[in-house]
N, C-alpha and C positions, 0 to 999 in steps of 0.2 A: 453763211452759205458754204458749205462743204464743198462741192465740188463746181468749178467755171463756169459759166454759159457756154462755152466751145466743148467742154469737158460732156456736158448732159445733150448738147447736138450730138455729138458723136458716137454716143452710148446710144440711143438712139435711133444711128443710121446704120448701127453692127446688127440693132435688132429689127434692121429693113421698116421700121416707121422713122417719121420727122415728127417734131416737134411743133404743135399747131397753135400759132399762137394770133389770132384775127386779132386787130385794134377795137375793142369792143364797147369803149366807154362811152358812148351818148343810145344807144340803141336800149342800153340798161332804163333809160326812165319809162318805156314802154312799157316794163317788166315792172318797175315800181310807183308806174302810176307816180309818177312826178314831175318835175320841172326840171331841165339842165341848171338853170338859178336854183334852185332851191339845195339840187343834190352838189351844185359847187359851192353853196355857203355853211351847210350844215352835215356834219359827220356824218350823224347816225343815219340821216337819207343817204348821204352817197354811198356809205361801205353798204346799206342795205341795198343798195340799186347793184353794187359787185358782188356782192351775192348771188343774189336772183342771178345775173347775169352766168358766176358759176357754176351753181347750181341746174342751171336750162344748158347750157353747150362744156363743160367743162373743157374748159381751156387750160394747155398748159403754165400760161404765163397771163396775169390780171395786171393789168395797169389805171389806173385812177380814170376817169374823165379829164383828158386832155387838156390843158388851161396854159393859154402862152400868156397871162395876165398876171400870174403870180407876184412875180417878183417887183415886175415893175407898181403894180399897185400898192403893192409893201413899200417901197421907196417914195412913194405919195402921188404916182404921175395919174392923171387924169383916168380915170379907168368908165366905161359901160356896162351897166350888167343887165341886159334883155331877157325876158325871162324862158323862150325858148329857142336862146341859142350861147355859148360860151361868150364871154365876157372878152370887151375885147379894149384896146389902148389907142384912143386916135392923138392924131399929132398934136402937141401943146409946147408953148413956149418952153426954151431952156437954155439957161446958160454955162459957161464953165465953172463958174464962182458957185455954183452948188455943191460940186463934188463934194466940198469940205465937211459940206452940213449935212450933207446922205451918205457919207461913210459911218456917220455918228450911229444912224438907224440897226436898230438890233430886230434883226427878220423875227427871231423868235416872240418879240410880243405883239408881232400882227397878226389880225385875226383872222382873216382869209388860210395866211401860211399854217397857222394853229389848224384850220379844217383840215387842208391836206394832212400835216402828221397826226393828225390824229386818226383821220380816215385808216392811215397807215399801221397803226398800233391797230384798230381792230381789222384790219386784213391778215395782220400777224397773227392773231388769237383767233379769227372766229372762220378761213377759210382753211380748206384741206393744206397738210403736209404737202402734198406733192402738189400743188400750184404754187411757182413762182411767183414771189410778191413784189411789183415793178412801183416804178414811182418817176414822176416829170419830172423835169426841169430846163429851163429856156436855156439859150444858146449865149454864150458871150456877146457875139456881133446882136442877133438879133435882139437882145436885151438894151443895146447900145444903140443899134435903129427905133427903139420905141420911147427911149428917153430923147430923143433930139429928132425924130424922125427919118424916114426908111430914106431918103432923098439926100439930106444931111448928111447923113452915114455916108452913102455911096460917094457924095462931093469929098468928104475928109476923107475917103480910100483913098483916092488919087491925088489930093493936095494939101490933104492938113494928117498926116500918118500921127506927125505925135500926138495930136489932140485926139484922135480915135484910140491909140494906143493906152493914152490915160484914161480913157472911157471906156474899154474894154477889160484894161486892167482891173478898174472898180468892179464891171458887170462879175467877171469870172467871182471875185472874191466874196462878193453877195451872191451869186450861185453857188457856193462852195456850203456859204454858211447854210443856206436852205438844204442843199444836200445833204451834208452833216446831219440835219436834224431828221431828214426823211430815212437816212439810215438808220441811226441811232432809237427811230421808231418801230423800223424791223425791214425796211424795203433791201432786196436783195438784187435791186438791177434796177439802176439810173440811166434813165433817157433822157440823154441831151435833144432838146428840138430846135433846129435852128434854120428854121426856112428861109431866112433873108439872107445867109450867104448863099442861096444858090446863084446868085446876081454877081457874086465876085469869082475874079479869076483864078487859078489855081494858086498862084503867089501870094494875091491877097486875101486869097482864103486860108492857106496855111500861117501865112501872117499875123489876120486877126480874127480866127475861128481854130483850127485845131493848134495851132499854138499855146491856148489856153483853155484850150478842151483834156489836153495831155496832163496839165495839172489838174482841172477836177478826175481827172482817171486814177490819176495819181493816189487822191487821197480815197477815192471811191474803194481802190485794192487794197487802199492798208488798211480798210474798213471792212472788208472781206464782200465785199460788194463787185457785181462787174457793171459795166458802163456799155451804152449803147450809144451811139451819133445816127440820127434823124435829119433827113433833109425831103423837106417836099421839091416837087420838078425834076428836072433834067439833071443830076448830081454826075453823070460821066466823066466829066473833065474834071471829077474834084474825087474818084473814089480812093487815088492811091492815097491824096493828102490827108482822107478821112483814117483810113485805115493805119497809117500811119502814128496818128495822133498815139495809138498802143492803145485803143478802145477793145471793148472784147468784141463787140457786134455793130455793126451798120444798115441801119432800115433805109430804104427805100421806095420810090416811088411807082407806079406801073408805067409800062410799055408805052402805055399812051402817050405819055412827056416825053420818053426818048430812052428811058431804063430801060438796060439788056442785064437781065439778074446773074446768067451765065457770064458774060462779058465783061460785068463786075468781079463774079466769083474768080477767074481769072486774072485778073489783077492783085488780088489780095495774098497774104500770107492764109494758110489752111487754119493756123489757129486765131484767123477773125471771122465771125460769124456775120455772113450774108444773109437778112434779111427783109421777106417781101414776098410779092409784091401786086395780088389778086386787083384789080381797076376797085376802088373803095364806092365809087358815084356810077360808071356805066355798068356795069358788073352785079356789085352788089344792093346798090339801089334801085338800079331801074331795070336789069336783068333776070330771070328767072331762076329756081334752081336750076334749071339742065342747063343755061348757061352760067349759072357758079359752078357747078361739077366740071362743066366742059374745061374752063378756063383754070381747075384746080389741077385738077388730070394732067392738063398740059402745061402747067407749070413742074409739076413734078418731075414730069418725063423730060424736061428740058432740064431738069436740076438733079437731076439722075445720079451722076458719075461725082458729086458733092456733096462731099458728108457735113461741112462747116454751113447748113444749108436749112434755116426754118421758116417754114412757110408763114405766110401774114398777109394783111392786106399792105396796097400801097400808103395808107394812110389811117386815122382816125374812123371809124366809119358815120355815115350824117345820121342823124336822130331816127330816122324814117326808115331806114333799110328792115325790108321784109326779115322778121325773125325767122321764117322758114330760109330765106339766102342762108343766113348765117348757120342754122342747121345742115344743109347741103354743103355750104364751106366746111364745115365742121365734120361729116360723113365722108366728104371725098377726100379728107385732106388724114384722114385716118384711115382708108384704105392701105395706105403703105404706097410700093414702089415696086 
C-alpha cells in the first residue's frame, strides 16, 4: 500500500468527497445466493460473495465477512457454526496449564484461518485497483474473554492482572501470526475487532487492549499495511486510549450507544482516522432509503469541518438489510460535502 489510510482520507476531502466505506460482509450472500456458513468455510464462495458485493455498490474499502471466531477455533476452543448466521465461541472449560500446549499451535495449518487468506489472495488478484483490500482480526482482550470466558476476563481485570496479562500476552502473539499471514496474502488494512473491552475502564483497557494492539500496529506498518481499532457500544471513555495505541483509523459505533463521531474526532490526533458510524440494525435494516439518505446527509454535515473523517456504518451490517439501503448509503454518501 503506497500511500496511509489517513493519507487517501485526505486526498479525498481536498477533492470535497469522503471515502465510503459501509461494513458490507453478510449482506453479500444475498448477492451470491449462499450461506454466511458456507461463504465462511470455503474461498471461492466468499471472495465470490465480495465480488458481487463490489461489483453492485463499489465500495471504497472491502473487508471479508466478519468472523470474531477465527482465532480462537484455530486454538481448538469449542466453536458453533450455524448456518445462517457467523460462527460463534460459547464458554468452555479452561485452565492456565494449557498455555504451554497452545503456544505450540501454528495458525497457518488451520483450516478455517487458510479460507480467510486465501479469500484474501483472491481479493488481491481478482477485485479493482482502487478498492482497498481489509482483512479481520480479533482483539487481544476479547480473544482472551473467549478462551476462559467474557466473565472470567472481567474478574482477572480487577484481581488476577498477571494471569490476564499472560493470556493476553499469548492472544496478541497468535493475532500477530494470523495477521502476518493475512498481509502477506495481500490485505492492506487490518481490523482489530475487539468488542469485549468496551466493558473495561480506560486503565484497564489501555492495559490489556491497546497495549498490545500498538504492537500488532507495529508490525502491521513495517508490513506497509495500516491498522484499524474496532469497538462495538459506547467506546467514549476509551477513544483517546484507542487512538493512542498509534493505529491509523478507529471505527465506531452509532449515536444510538452513546457515539458522538464529531466528539470523537475531537479527541484524536488529525492523522488518526475516525470511522463510522450510520445505526447498522435501525437505520439500515429496518429504515428505508430516505431514512438512509437522511441520516447519511447528516452525518456528513456533522463531519464537515474533518478531513481525517470516512464514512461507515456503526457496525457489520445483518444478513437482511435491504440492498436498496445499502445503495442509498452508497448514493448519499458520494454526494460529497
Amino acid at each position: 500500500m503506497t500511500k496511509s489510510l489517513a493519507e487517501r482520507t485526505k486526498e479525498a476531502y481536498q477533492e470535497r468527497k469522503r471515502l465510503v466505506v459501509p461494513l458490507l460482509g453478510f449482506p453479500g450472500v444475498q448477492l451470491s445466493e449462499t450461506s454466511i456458513k458456507l461463504a465462511q468455510q470455503n474461498y471461492q464462495v466468499h471472495f465470490k460473495t465480495l465480488k458481487a458485493l463490489v461489483e453492485t455498490f463499489s465500495p471504497d474499502m472491502i473487508f471479508p465477512l466478519m468472523d470474531l471466531s477465527v482465532e480462537a477455533n484455530a486454538l481448538g476452543r469449542l466453536t458453533h457454526f450455524p448456518v445462517a448466521d457467523s460462527a460463534a465461541v460459547p464458554r468452555d472449560r479452561f485452565h492456565f496449564e494449557e498455555l504451554e500446549k497452545l503456544r505450540e499451535i501454528d495458525l497457518s495449518s488451520d483450516g478455517r484461518v487458510h479460507v480467510y487468506v486465501e479469500t484474501v489472495k483472491l481479493m488481491r488478484i481478482g477485485l479493482p485497483d482502487n478498492v482497498l483490500r481489509g482483512a479481520y482480526v480479533i482483539g487481544p482482550y476479547t480473544l482472551a474473554s473467549l478462551i476462559i470466558g467474557a466473565e472470567d476476563a472481567a474478574i482477572l481485570a480487577v484481581e488476577g492482572a498477571g494471569d490476564l496479562h499472560r493470556l493476553c500476552e499469548f492472544a496478541a502473539a497468535k493475532i500477530l501470526e494470523y495477521a502476518k499471514l493475512l498481509m502477506a496474502a495481500g490485505a492492506e488494512v487490518v481490523c482489530v475487532l475487539e468488542p469485549s473491552a468496551v466493558m473495561l475502564g480506560p486503565r484497564q483497557f489501555q492495559e490489556f487492549s491497546a497495549a498490545y494492539v500498538a504492537g500488532i500496529r507495529q508490525i502491521c506498518a513495517v508490513n506497509g499495511g495500516s491498522t484499524i481499532y474496532h469497538i462495538c457500544g459506547n467506546s467514549m471513555n476509551l477513544i483517546e486510549q484507542m487512538a493512542a495505541s498509534g493505529v491509523d483509523g478507529i471505527s465506531l459505533d452509532s449515536s444510538e450507544v452513546g457515539v458522538n463521531l464529531a466528539g470523537a474526532a475531537r479527541l484524536i490526533p488529525e492523522n488518526v482516522v475516525v470511522i463510522g458510524n450510520v445505526n447498522p440494525v435501525k437505520t439500515m435494516l429496518f429504515g428505508t432509503p430516505d431514512d438512509v439518505r437522511k441520516e447519511v446527509r447528516a452525518l456528513l454535515r456533522e463531519m464537515r469541518s474533518y478531513p481525517n473523517f470516512i464514512l461507515s456504518t456503526g457496525c457489520d451490517l445483518p444478513q437482511q438489510t435491504p440492498l436498496e439501503n445499502i445503495h442509498a448509503f452508497m448514493d448519499a454518501g458520494r454526494s460529497g460535502f
